[in-house]
C-alpha positions as CSV (number, residue, x, y, z in Angstrom):
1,X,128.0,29.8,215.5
2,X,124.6,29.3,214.3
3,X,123.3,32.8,212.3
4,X,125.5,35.2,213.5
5,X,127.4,37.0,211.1
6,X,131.9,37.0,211.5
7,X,134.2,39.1,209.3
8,X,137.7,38.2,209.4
9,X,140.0,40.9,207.0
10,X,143.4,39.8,206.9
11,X,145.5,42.5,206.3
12,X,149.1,43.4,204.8
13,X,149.6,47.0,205.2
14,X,152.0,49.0,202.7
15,X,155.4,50.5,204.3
16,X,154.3,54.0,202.3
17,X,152.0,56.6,204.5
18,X,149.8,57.5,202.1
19,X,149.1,54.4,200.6
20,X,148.4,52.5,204.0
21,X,145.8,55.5,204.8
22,X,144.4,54.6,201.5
23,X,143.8,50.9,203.0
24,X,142.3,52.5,206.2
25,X,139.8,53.8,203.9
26,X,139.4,50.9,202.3
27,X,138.9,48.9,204.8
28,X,136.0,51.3,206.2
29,X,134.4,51.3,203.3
30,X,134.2,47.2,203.1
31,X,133.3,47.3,207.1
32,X,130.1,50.3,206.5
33,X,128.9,48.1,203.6
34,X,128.9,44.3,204.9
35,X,126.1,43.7,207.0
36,X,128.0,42.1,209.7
37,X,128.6,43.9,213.4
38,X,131.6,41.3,214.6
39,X,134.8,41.9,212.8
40,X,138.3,40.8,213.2
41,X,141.1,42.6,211.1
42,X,144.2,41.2,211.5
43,X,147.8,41.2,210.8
44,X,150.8,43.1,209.3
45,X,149.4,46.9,209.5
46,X,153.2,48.2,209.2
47,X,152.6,50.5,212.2
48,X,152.7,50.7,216.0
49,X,150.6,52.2,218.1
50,X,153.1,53.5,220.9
51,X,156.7,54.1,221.0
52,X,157.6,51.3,223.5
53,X,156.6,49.1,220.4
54,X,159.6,49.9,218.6
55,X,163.0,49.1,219.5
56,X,166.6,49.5,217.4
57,X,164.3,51.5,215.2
58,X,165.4,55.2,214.6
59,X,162.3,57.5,215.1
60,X,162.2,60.0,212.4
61,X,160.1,63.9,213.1
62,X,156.5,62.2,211.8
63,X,156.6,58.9,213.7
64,X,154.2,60.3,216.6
65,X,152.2,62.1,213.7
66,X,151.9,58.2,212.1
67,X,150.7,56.5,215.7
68,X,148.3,59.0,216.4
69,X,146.9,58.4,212.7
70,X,146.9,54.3,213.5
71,X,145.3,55.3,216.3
72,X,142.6,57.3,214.7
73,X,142.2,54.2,212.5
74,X,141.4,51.7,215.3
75,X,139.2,54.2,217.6
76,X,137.0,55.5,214.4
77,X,136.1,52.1,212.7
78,X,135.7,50.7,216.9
79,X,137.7,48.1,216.9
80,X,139.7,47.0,220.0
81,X,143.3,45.9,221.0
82,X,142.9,42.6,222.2
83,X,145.4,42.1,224.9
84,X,149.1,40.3,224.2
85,X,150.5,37.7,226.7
86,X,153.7,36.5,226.6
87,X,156.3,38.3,224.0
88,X,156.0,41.9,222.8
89,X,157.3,42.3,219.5
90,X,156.0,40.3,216.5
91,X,158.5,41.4,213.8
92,X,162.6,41.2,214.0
93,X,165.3,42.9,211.6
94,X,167.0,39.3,210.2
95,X,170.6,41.2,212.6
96,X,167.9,40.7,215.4
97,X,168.9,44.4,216.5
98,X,165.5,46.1,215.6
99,X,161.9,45.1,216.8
100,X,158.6,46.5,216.6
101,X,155.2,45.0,216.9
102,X,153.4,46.0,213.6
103,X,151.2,42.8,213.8
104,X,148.2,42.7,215.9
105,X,144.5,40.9,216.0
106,X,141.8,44.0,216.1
107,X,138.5,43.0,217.0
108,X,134.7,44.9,217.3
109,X,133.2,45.0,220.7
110,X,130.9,42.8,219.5
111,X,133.0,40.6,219.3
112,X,133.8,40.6,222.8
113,X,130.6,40.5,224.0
114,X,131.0,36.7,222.5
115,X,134.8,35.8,223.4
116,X,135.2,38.5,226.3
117,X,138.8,36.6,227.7
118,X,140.1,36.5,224.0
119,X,144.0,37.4,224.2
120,X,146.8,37.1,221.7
121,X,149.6,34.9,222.1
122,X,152.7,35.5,219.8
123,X,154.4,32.7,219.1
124,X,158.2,32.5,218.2
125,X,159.4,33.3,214.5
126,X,161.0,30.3,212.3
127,X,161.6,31.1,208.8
128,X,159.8,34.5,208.7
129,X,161.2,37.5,209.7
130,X,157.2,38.3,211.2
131,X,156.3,36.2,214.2
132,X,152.5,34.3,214.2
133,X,150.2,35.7,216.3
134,X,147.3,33.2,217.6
135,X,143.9,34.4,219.4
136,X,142.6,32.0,222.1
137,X,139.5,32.5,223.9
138,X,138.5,30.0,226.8
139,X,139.7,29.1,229.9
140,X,143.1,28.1,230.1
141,X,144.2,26.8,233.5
142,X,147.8,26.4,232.3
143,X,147.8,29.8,231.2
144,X,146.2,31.7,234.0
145,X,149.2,33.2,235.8
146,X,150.3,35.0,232.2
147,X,149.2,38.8,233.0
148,X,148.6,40.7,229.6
149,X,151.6,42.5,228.4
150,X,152.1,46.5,229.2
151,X,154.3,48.8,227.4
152,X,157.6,48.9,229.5
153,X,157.0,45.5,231.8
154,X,159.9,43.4,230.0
């Protein structure tokens, strides 16, 4: 696009509390200082945002302290949770028995004033143990009858 502005931050998130709230900040300072209103921070944040996003996965006292802090993250820097079609988690334990979706696309609303039907599609894992997640925006007439995926539906 011709003189507009795009960030693109693609993350990898630490497994340790403190230092992933250490790349929160991080990631607000770098988004206050660019002069850029459409952002797109993506990838492995090594969190979920609700508990139907985990499964296999024992839940330990602070896990709903941690999803309200992810939470925080996304709603204070206004980014939004593009919608998911087709599969739900987007990381597997190599036994297969544990799942969570800890990857994710987050995008400004500015951003969806330009792609307003943008969705992610997770596509199957090969060597990885993460899945790839894709973002598509335009009309997709094979694609159509795919509703966008909420917690507890599959």
């Amino acid at each position: 696009m011709n003189g507009v502005n795009i960030a693109t931050m693609n993350v990898y998130a630490p497994c340790s509390n403190s230092e992933k709230f250490t790349l929160w900040r991080y990631i607000e300072q770098i988004k206050s200082n660019k002069n850029c209103t459409i952002w797109c921070v993506l990838r492995d944040f090594n969190s979920v945002r609700f508990e139907c996003e985990r499964s296999g996965i024992r839940k330990e006292l602070t896990y709903k302290t941690k999803m309200d802090k992810f939470n925080d993250f996304i709603q204070n820097y206004e980014l939004l949770d593009i919608p998911v079609v087709e599969r739900k988690y987007t990381w597997y334990h190599p036994n297969g028995m544990a799942k969570s979706r800890i990857d994710r696309i987050l995008v400004s609303e500015e951003w969806l004033q330009l792609w307003p039907d943008s969705k992610q599609f997770i596509i199957s894992r090969l060597v990885s143990d993460h899945c790839v997640i894709v973002v598509k925006n335009s009309v997709d007439w094979g694609q159509n009858h795919l509703e966008p995926l909420i917690c507890g539906n599959r």
